[in-house]
C-alpha atoms as a printed R data frame, in Angstrom:
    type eleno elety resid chain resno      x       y       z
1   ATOM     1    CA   UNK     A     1 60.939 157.536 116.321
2   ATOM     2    CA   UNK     A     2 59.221 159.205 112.976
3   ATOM     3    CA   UNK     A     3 58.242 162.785 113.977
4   ATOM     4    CA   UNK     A     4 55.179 163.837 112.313
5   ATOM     5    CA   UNK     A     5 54.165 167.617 111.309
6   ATOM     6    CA   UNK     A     6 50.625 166.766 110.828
7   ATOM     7    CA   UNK     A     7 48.774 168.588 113.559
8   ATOM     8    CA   UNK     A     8 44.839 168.383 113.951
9   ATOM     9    CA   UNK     A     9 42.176 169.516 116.165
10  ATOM    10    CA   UNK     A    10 38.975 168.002 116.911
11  ATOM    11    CA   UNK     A    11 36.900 170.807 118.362
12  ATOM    12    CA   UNK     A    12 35.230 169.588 121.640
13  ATOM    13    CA   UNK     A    13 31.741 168.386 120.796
14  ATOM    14    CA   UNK     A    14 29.206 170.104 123.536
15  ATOM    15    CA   UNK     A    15 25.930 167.481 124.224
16  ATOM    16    CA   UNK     A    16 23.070 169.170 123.281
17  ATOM    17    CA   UNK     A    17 20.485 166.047 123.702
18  ATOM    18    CA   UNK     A    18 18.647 168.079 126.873
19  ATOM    19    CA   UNK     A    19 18.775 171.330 128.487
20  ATOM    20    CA   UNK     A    20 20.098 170.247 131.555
21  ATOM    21    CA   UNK     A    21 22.497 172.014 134.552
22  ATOM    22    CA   UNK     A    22 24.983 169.785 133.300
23  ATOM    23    CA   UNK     A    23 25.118 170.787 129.761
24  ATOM    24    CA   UNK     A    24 24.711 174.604 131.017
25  ATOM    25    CA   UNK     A    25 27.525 174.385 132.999
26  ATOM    26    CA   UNK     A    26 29.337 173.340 130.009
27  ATOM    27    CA   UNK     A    27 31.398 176.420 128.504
28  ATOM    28    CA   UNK     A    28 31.586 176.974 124.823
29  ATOM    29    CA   UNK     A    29 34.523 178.688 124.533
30  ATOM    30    CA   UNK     A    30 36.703 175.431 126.172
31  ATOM    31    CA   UNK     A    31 38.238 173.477 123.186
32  ATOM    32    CA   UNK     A    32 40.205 170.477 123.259
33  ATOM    33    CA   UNK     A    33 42.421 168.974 120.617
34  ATOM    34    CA   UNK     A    34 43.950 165.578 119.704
35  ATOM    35    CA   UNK     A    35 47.993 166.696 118.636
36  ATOM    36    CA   UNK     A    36 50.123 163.736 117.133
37  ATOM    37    CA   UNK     A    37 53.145 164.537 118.799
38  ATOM    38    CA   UNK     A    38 55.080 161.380 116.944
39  ATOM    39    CA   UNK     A    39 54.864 157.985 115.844
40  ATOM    40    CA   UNK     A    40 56.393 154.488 116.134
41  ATOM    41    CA   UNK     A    41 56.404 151.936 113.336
42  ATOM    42    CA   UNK     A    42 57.235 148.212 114.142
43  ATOM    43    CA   UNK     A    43 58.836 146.367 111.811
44  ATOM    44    CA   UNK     A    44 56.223 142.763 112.216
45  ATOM    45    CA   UNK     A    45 53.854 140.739 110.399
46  ATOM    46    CA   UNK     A    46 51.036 139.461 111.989
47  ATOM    47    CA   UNK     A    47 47.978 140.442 114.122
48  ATOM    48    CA   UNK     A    48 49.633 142.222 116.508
49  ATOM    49    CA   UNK     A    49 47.749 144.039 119.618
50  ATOM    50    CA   UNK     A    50 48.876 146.616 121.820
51  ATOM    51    CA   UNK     A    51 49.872 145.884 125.525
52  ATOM    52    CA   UNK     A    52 51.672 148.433 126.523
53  ATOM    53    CA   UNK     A    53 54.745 151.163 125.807
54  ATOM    54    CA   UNK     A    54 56.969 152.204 128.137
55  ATOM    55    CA   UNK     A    55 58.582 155.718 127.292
56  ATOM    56    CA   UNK     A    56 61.342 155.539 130.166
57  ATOM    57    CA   UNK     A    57 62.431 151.834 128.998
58  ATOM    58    CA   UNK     A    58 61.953 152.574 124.791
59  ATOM    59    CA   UNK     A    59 60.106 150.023 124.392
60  ATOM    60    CA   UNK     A    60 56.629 148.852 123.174
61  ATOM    61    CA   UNK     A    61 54.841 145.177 123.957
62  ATOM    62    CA   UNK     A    62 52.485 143.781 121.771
63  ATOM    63    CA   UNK     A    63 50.572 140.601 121.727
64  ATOM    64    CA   UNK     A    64 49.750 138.205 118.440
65  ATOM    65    CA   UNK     A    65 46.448 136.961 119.524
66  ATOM    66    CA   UNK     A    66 46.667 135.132 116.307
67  ATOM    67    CA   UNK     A    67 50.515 133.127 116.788
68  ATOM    68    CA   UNK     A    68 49.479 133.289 120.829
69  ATOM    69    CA   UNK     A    69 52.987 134.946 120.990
70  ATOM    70    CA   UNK     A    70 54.589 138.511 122.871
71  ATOM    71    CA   UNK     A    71 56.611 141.108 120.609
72  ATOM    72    CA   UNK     A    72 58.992 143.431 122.196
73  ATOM    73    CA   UNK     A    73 60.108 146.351 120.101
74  ATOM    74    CA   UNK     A    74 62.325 149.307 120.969
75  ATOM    75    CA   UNK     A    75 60.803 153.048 119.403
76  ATOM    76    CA   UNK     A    76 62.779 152.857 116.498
77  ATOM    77    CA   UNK     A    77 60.226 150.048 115.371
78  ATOM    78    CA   UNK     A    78 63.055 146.914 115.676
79  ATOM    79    CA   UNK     A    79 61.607 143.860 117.198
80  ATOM    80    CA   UNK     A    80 64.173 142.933 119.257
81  ATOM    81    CA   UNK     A    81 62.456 140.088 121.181
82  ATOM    82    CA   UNK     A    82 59.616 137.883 120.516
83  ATOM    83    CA   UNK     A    83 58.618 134.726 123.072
84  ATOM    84    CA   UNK     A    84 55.248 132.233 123.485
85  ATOM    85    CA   UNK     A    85 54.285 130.436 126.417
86  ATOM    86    CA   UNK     A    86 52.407 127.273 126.139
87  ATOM    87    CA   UNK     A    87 49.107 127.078 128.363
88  ATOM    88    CA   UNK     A    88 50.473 124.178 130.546
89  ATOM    89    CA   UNK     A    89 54.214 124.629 130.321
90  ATOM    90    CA   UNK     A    90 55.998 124.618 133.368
91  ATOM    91    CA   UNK     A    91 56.822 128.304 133.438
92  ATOM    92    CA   UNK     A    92 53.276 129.422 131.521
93  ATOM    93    CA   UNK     A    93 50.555 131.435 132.774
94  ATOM    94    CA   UNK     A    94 47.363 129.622 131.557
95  ATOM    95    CA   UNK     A    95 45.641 130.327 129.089
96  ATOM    96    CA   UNK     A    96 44.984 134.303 128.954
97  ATOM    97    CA   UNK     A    97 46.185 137.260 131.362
98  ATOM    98    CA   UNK     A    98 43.337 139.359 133.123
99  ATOM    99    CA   UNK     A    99 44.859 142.297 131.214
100 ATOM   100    CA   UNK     A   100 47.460 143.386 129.186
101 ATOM   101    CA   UNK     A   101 51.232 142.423 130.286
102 ATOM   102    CA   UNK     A   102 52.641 145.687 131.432
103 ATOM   103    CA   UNK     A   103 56.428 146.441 131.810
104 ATOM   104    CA   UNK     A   104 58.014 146.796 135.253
105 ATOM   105    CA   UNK     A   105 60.514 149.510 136.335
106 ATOM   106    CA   UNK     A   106 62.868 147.005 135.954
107 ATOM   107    CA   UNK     A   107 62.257 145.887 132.567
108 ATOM   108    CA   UNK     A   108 60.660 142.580 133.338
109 ATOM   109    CA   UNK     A   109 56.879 141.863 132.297
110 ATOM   110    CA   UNK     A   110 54.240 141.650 134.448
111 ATOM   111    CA   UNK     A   111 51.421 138.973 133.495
112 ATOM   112    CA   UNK     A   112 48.431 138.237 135.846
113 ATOM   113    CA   UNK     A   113 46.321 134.921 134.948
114 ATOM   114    CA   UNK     A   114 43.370 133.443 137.062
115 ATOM   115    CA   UNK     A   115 46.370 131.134 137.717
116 ATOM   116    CA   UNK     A   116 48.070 133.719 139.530
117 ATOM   117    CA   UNK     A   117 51.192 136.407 139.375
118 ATOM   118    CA   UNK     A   118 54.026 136.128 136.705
119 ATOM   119    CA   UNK     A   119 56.923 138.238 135.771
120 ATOM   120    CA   UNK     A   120 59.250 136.929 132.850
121 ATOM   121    CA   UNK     A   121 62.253 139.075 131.148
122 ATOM   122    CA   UNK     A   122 62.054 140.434 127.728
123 ATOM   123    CA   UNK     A   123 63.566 137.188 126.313
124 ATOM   124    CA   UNK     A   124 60.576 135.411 128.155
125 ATOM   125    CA   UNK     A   125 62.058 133.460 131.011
126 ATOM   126    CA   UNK     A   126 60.479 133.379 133.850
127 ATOM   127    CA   UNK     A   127 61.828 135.490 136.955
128 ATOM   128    CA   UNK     A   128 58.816 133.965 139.346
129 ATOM   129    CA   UNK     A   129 55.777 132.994 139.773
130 ATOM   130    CA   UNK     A   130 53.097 132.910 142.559
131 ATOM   131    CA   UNK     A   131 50.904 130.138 141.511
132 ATOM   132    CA   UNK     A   132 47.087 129.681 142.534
133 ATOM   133    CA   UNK     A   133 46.125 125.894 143.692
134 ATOM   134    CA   UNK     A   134 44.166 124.417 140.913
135 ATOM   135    CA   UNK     A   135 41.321 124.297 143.565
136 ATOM   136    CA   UNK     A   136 41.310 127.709 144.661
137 ATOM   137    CA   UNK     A   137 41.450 129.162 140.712
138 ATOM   138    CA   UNK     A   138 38.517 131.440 139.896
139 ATOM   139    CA   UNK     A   139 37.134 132.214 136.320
140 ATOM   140    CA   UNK     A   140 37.853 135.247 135.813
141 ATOM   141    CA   UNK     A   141 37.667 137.064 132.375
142 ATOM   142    CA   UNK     A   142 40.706 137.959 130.528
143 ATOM   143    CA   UNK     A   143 41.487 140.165 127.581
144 ATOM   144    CA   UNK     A   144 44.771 140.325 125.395
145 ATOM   145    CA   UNK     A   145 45.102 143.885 124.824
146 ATOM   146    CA   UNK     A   146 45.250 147.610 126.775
147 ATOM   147    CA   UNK     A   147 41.560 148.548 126.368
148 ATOM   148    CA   UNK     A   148 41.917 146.141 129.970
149 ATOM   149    CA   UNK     A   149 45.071 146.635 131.802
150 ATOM   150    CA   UNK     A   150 46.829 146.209 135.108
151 ATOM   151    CA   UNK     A   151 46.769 149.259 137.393
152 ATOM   152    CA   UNK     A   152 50.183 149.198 140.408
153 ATOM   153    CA   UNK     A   153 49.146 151.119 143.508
154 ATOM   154    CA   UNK     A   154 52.056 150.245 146.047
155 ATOM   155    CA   UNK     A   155 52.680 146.564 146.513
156 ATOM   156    CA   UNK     A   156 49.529 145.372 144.585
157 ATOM   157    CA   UNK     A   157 47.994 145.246 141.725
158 ATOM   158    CA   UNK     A   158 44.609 146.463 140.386
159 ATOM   159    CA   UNK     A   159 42.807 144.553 137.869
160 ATOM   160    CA   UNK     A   160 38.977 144.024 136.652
161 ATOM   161    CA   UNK     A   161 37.724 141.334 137.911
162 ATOM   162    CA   UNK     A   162 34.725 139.711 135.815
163 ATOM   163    CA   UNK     A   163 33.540 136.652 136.757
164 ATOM   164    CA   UNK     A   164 30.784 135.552 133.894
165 ATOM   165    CA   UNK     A   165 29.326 132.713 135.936
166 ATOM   166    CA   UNK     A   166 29.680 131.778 139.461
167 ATOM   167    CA   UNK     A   167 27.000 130.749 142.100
168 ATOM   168    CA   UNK     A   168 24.311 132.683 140.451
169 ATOM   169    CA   UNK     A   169 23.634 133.297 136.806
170 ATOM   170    CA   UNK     A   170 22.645 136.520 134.857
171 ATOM   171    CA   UNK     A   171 18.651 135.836 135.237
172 ATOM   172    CA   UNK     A   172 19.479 136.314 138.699
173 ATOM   173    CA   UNK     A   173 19.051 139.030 141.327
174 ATOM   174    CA   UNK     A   174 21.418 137.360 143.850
175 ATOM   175    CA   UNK     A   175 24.273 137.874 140.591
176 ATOM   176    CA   UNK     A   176 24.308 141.204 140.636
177 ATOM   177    CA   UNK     A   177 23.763 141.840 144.729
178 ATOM   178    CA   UNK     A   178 26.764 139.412 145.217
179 ATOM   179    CA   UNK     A   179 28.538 140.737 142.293
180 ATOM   180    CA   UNK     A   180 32.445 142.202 142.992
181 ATOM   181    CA   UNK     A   181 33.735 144.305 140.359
182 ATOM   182    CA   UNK     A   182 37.524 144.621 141.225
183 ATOM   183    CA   UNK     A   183 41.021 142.294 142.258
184 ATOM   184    CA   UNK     A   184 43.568 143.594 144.266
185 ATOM   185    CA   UNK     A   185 46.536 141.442 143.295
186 ATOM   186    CA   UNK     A   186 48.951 140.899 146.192
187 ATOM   187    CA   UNK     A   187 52.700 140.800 144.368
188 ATOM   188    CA   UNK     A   188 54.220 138.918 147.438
189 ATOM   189    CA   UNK     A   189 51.746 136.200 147.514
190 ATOM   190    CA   UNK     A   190 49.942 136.058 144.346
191 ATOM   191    CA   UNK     A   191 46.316 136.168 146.387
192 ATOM   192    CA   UNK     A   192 43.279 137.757 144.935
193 ATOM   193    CA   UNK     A   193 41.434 139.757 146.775
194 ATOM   194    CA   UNK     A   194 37.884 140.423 145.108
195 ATOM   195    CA   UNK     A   195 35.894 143.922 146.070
196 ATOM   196    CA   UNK     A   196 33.771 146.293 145.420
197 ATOM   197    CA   UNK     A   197 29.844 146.036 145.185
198 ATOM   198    CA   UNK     A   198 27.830 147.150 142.188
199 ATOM   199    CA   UNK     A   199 25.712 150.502 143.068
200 ATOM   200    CA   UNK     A   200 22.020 150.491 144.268
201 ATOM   201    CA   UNK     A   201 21.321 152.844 141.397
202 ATOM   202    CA   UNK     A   202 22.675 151.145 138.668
203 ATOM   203    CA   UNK     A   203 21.405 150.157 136.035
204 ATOM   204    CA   UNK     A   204 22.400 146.448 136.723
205 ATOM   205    CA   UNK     A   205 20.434 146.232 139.404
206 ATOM   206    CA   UNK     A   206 17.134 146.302 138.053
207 ATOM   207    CA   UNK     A   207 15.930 143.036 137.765
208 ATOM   208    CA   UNK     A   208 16.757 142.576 134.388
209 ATOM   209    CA   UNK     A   209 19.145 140.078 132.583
210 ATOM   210    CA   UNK     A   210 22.577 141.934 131.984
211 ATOM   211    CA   UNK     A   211 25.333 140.292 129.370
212 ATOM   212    CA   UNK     A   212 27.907 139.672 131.969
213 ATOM   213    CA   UNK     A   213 30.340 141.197 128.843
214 ATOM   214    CA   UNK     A   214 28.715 144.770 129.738
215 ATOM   215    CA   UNK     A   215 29.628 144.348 133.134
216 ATOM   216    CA   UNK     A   216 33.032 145.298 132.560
217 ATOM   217    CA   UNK     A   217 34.594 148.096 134.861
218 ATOM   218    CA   UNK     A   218 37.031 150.759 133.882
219 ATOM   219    CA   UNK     A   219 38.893 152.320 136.598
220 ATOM   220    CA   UNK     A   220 42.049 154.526 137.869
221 ATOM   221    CA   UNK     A   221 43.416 155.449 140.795
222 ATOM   222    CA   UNK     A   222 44.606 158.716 141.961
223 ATOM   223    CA   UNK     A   223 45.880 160.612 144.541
224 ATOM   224    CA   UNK     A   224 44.015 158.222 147.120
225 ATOM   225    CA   UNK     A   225 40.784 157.994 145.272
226 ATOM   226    CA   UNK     A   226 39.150 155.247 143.296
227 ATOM   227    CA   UNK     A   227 37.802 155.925 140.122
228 ATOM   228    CA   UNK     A   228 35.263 153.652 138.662
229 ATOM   229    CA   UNK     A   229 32.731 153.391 135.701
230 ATOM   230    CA   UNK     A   230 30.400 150.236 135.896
231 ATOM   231    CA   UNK     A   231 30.612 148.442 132.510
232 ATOM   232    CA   UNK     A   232 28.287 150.207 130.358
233 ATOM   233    CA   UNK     A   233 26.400 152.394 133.124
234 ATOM   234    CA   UNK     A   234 27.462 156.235 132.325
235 ATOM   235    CA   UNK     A   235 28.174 157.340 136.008
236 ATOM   236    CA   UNK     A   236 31.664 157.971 137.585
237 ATOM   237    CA   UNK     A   237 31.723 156.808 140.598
238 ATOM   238    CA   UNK     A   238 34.314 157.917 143.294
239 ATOM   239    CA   UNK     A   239 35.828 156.367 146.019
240 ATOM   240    CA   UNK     A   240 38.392 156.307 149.570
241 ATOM   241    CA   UNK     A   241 41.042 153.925 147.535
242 ATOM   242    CA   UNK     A   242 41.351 152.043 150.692
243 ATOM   243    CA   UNK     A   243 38.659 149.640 152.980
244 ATOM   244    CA   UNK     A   244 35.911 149.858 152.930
245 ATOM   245    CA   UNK     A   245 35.708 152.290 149.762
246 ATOM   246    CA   UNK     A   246 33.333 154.786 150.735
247 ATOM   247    CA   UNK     A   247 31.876 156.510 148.171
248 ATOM   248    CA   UNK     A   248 32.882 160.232 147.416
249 ATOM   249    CA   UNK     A   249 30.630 161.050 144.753
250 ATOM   250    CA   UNK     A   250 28.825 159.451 141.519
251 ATOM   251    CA   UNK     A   251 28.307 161.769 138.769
252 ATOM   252    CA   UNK     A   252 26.052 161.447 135.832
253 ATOM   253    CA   UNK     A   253 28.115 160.986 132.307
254 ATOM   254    CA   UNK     A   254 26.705 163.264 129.299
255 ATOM   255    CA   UNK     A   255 27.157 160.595 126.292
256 ATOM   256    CA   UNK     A   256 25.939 162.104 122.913
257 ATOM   257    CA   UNK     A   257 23.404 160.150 121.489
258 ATOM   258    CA   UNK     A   258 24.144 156.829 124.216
259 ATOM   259    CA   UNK     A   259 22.101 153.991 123.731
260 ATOM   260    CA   UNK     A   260 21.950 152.033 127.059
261 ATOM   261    CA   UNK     A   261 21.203 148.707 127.579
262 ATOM   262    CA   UNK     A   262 18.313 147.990 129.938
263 ATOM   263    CA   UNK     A   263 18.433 144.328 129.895
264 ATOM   264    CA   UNK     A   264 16.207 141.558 128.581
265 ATOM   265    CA   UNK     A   265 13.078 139.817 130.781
266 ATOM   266    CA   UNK     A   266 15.020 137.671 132.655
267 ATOM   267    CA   UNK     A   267 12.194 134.668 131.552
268 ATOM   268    CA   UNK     A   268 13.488 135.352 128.247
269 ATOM   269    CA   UNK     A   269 17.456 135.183 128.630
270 ATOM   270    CA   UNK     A   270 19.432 132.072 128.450
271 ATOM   271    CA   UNK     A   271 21.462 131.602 131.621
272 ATOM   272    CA   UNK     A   272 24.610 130.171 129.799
273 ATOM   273    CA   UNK     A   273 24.663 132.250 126.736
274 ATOM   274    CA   UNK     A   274 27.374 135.151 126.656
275 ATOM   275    CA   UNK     A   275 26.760 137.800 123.732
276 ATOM   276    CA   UNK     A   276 27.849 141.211 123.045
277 ATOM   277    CA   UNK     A   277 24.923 143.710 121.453
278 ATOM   278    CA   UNK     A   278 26.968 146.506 119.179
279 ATOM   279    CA   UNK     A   279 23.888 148.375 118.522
280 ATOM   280    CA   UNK     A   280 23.659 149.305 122.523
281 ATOM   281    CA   UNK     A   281 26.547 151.658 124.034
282 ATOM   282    CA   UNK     A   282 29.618 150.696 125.335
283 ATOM   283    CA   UNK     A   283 31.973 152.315 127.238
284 ATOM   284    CA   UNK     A   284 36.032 151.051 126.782
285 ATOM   285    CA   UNK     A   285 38.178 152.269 128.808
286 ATOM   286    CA   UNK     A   286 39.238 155.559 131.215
287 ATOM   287    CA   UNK     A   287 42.782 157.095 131.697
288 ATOM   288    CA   UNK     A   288 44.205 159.989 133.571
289 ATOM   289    CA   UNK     A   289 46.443 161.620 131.278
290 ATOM   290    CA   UNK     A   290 48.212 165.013 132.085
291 ATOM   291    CA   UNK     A   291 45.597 166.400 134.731
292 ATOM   292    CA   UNK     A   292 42.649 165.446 132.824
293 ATOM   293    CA   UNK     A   293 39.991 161.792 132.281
294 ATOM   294    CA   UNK     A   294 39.698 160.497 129.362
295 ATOM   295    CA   UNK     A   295 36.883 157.855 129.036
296 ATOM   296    CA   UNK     A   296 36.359 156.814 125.593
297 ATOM   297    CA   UNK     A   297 32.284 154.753 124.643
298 ATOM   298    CA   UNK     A   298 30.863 154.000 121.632
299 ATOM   299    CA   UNK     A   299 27.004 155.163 121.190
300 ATOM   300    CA   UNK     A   300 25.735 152.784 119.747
301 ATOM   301    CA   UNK     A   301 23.169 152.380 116.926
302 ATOM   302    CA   UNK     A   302 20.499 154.700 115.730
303 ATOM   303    CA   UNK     A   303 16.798 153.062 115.842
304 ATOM   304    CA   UNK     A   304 17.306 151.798 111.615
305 ATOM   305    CA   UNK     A   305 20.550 150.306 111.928
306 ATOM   306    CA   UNK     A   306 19.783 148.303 115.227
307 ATOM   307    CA   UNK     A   307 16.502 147.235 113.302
308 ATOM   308    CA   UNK     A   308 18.966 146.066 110.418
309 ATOM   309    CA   UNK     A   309 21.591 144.438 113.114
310 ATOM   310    CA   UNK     A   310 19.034 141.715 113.621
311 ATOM   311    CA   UNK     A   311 17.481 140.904 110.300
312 ATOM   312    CA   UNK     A   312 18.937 137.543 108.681
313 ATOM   313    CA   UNK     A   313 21.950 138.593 105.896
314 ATOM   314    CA   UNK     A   314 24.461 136.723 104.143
315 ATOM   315    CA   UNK     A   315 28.002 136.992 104.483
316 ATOM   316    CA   UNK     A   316 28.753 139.263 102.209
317 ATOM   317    CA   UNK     A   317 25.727 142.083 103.265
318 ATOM   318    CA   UNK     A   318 27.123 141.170 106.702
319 ATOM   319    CA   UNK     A   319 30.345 142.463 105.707
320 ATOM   320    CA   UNK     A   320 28.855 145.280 104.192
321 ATOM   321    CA   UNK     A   321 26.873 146.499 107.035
322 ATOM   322    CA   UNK     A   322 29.594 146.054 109.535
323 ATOM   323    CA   UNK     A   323 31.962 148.432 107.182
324 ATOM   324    CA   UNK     A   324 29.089 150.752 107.178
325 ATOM   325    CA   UNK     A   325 28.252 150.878 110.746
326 ATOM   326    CA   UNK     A   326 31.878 151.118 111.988
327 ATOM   327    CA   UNK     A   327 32.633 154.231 109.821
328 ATOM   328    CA   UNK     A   328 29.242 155.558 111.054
329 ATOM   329    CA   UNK     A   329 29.520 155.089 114.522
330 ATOM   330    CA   UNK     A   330 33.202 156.413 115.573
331 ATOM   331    CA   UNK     A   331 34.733 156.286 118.919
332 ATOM   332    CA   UNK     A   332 34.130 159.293 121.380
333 ATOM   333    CA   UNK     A   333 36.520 160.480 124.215
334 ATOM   334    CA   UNK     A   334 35.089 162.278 127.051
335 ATOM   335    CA   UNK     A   335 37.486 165.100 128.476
336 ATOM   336    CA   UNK     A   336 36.871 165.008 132.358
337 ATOM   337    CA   UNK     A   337 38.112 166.870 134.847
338 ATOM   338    CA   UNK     A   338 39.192 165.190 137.882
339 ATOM   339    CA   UNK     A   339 36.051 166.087 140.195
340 ATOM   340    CA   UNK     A   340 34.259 164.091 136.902
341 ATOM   341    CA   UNK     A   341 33.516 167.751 135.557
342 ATOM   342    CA   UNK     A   342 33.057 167.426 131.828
343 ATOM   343    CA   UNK     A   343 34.838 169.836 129.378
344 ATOM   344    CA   UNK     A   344 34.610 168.034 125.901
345 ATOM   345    CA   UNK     A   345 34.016 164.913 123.502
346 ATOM   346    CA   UNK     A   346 36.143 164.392 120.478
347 ATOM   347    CA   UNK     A   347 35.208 162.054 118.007
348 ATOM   348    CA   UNK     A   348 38.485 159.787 117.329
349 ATOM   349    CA   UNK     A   349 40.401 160.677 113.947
350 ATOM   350    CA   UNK     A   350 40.277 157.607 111.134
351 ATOM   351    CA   UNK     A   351 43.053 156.358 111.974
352 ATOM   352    CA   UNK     A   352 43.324 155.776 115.166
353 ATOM   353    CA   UNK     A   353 41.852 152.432 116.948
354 ATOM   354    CA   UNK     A   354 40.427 152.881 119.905
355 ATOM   355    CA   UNK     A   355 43.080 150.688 121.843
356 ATOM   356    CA   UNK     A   356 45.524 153.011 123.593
357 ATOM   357    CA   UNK     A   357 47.405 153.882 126.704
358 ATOM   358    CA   UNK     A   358 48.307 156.913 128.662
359 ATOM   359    CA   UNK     A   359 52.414 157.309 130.058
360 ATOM   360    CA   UNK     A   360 54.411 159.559 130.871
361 ATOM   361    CA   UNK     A   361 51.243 162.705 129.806
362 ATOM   362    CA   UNK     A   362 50.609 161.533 126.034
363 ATOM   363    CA   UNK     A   363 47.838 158.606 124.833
364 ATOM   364    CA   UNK     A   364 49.445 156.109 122.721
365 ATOM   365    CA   UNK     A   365 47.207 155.288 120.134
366 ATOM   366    CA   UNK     A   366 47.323 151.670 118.076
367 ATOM   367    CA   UNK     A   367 46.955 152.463 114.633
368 ATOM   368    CA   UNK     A   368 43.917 150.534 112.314
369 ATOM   369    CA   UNK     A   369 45.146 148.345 109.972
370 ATOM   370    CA   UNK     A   370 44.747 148.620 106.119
371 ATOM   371    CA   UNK     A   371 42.283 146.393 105.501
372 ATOM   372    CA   UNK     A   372 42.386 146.575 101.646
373 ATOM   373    CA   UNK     A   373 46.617 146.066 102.290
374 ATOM   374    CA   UNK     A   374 47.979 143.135 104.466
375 ATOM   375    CA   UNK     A   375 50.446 145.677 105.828
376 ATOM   376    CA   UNK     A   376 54.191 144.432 106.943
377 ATOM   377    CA   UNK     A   377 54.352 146.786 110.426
378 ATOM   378    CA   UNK     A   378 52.259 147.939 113.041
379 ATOM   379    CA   UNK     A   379 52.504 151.687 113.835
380 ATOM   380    CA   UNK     A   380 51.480 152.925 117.115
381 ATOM   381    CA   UNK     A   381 50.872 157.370 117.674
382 ATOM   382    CA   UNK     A   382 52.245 159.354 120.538
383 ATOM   383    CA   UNK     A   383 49.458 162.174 120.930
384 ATOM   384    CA   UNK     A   384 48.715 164.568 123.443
385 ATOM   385    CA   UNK     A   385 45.628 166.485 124.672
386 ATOM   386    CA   UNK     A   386 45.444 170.362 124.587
């Protein structure tokens, strides 16, 4: 690993949208800071994104979402493995995991499909499988990096559980009363075991049409409690980890400047589109790191640029105003503590994405790309929080 001197601190950044007890309670004199600690650089060409790193192993896993292919590297940046699996291959998985593969104690990579539980090796044969009957396979909705990833808690596995369609559609009620946000993943059998009921007070549930995309939910477990942000709805809600989840408490999320999403007229909305509106907030993803939450969200666009986000442009002004808007509109980390107290929100430094995970009490940042420089590595920052 490449250790880095460069050491900068992102004051925290106190919401001062309202005067409420929340923001009160607030104290000034708390700071927080972003420290690189140190930095990995793999040695690939491609579009590489990150699945996990694994500081007890030495190694990191990425996925090229563009060659469809995994990339094992150890932390001085050597690629030391890199496998594919064809959807319908005898030992494959599908076509897309529920979350990022994640590495086992033992080494071995854990992959969970709607098809069911995998583990393969780091050379990419497969150690088992529990397969789901084609008949009993559910739609769920996958994603290829660690802003989604797999949670262990015992002898399961925790995983979002999105399903975009089913019975019901988005114009709905009935979708969002019969709506189950979770998947406990039984390693043993490779069952699924869908739970947990959206909130009567959220947002979702007020008889509007909801982009099943915003739906999302973050989540972490710990120390026997169940922590869970409803896709874009800024409230933590907390929970017994076990049957039937009772809730603890659901506390209100101060997001600077957070543009929520109400909905559309359900009269209006198209039942089978599925679209993603950047000029609304979004929240990405929560960790526990040391003994702190991080939950990172994107605001969203002032009242001008969402104006401009749906005028007619050509490719080029498109390109433009999406360079624009992403240097504008920077990724924010909440600092929680773990009652869902809030202590700070840094903005994210330039050059970090907003893909990361938390091990071993650092964040592991994916780096951005050049995108004036078709760059021959991917580098990935160990940072910690103090």
């Amino acid at each position: 690993m490449k250790k880095l001197t460069l050491l900068f601190a992102l004051a925290a950044i106190f919401f001062s949208c309202s005067k409420s007890t929340e923001q009160e309670d607030l104290k000034e004199n708390e700071s927080f800071a972003f420290v690189k600690k140190d930095s990995i650089q793999v040695d690939y060409i491609g579009l590489p994104k990150l699945m996990d790193v694994n500081p007890t192993l030495q190694k990191v896993l990425l996925f090229d979402s563009q060659a469809m292919k995994f990339v094992i590297s150890d932390f001085e940046g050597k690629v030391i493995s890199e496998f594919s699996k064809d959807r319908d291959a005898p030992d494959g998985f599908g076509s897309f995991p529920m979350a990022a593969g994640k590495f086992k104690e033992n080494g071995n990579i854990q992959i969970v499909s709607s098809r069911g539980v995998f583990e393969y090796d780091q050379e990419g044969t497969l150690i088992s499988s529990k397969r789901i009957p084609n008949d009993k396979v559910l739609p769920f909705s996958g994603r290829m990096d660690a802003l989604q990833e797999i949670q262990f808690v015992d002898d399961q596995m925790l995983l979002a559980g999105v399903i975009a369609r089913s019975e019901y559609n988005k114009t709905q009620p009935e979708f969002y009363d019969n709506f189950l946000q979770l998947v406990w993943a039984d390693t043993a059998t490779g069952n699924f075991e869908q739970f947990l009921n959206l909130e009567a007070e959220s947002i979702f549930q007020n008889n509007m049409s909801h982009e099943p995309t915003t739906l999302s939910p973050k989540f972490e477990v710990i120390d026997e409690k169940l922590y869970v942000i409803s896709g874009t709805d800024p409230f933590l809600n907390i929970y017994q980890v076990d049957s039937p989840y009772t809730r603890i408490a659901r506390v209100p999320l101060i997001v600077n400047d957070y543009k929520l999403n109400p909905g559309e007229d359900p009269k209006l909305a198209d039942p089978r589109a599925i679209s993603y509106d950047p000029s609304f907030g979004n929240i990405l993803k929560m960790a526990k790191v040391q003994n702190y939450l991080v939950v990172s969200y994107l605001t969203g666009y002032d009242e001008m640029d969402a104006a401009l986000a749906k005028e007619q442009k050509s490719e080029d002004e498109w390109q433009a105003f999406n360079e624009r808007v992403n240097k504008k509109y920077k990724t924010h980390y909440l600092i929680l503590d773990l009652d869902g107290k809030q202590l700070a929100d840094l903005e994210s430094p330039e050059e970090f994405d907003n893909v990361f995970v938390s091990r071993d009490g650092s964040l592991w940042f994916f780096a951005k790309p050049n995108p004036e420089v078709e760059e021959d590595f991917a580098k990935i920052y160990q940072v910690g929080i103090q």
